[in-house]
C-alpha positions, 0 to 999 in steps of 0.5 A: 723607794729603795726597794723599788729601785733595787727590783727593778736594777734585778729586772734588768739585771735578769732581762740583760742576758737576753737583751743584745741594747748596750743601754738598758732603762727601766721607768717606775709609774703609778696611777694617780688617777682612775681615769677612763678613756670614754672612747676606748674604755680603758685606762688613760695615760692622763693620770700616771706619774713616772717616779723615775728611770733607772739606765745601766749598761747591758754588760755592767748590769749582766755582770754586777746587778744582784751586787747593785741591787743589794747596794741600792736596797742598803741606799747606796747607788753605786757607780754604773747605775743612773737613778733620774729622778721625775716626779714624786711617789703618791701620798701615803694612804 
């Protein structure tokens, strides 16, 4: 789940230099399911679970975010960054 996170504060630390939001926020999913929709033949949203969003500021992330991202992957959140938790990883395979 650490790595996880830390890919995705060096995401939006990388996105920040372009973004001109004061928030930035970045969601984790999976699939739990191969649901299909039968109208469109597409994959459906019934099926996915959001692990967690992570929200930082803009400037802080442009700033600290390769630094935060090592702290995150080492398993300490430090101040600046917004971890809420909102469902659950899948089982192991």
């Amino acid at each position: 789940m650490q790595a996880l996170e830390a890919t995705a504060v060096g995401e939006l630390a990388a996105r920040a230099k372009s973004s001109s939001a004061q928030t930035l926020a970045v969601s984790i999913v999976y699939q739990r399911t191969g649901a299909i929709s039968p109208v469109y033949g597409v994959a459906t949203f019934n099926g996915v679970e959001k692990v967690c969003t992570i929200i930082v500021s803009r400037e802080s992330v442009a700033k600290n975010g390769l630094t935060w991202a090592n702290e995150i992957a080492d398993g300490h959140v430090p101040p600046g960054v917004a971890i809420k938790i909102e469902g659950q990883l899948p089982p192991p395979q």
